[in-house]
C-alpha positions as CSV (number, residue, x, y, z in Angstrom):
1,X,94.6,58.7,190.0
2,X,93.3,57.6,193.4
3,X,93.8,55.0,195.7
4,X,90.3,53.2,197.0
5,X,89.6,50.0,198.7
6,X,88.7,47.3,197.0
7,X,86.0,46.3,199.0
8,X,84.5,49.4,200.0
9,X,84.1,50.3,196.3
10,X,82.6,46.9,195.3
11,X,85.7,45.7,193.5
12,X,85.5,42.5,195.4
13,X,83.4,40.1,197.3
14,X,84.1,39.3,200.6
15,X,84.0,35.4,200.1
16,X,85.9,34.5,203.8
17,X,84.3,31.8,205.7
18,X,83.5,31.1,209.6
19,X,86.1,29.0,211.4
20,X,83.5,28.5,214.2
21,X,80.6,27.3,212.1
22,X,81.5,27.4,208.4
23,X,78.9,30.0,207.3
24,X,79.7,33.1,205.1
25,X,81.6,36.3,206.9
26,X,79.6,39.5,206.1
27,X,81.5,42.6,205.8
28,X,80.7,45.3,208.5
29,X,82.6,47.9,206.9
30,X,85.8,49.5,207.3
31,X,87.1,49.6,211.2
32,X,87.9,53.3,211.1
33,X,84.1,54.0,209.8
34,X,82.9,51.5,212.4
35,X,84.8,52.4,215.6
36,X,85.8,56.3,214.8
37,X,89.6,57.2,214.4
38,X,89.9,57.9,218.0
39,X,87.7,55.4,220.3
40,X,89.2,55.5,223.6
41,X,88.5,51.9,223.8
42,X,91.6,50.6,221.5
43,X,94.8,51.5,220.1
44,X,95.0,54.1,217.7
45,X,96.9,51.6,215.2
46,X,94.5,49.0,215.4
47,X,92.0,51.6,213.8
48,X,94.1,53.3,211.3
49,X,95.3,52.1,207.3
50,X,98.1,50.1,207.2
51,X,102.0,51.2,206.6
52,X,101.1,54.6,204.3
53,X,97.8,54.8,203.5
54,X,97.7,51.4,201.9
55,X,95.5,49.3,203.1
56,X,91.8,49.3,204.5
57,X,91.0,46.9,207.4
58,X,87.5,45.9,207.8
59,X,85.5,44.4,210.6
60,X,84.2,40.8,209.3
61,X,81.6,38.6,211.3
62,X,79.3,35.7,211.3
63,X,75.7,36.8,211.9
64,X,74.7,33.2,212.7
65,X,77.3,32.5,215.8
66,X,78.9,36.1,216.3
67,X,82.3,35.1,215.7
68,X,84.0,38.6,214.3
69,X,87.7,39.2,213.1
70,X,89.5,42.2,211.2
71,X,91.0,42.0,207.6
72,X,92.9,44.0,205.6
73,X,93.0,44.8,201.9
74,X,95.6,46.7,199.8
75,X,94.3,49.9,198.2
76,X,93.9,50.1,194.6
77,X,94.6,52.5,191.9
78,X,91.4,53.8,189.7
């Protein structure tokens, strides 16, 4: 058995909403995909899994007013 993200599989919706102007949050994908493990322009922990491999932290945003924010999810089992 593996361990994949939820919402890089398409286990889940992303369903979180703009505090700035109330509109859906689209998912831009998973930081480390978006950024690169090693961009010289942050710290390595804010672009790696959580504690052990178990969670996946993706970049969210508003495409109407550009607010943008990081989540995480917990792996899952399949």
């Amino acid at each position: 058995m593996e361990k994949v993200c939820p919402v890089c599989n398409a286990l889940i919706t992303v369903t979180a909403l703009c505090p700035r102007c109330g509109l859906r949050l689209a998912d831009g994908g998973a930081v480390e995909n978006f950024l690169g493990p090693y961009s010289p322009y942050m710290e390595v922990n804010s672009l790696q899994r959580g504690g052990a491999d178990t969670q996946c932290v993706h970049l969210l945003y508003c495409p109407h007013c550009g607010y943008d924010v990081r989540a995480a999810w917990e792996l899952v089992t399949v």
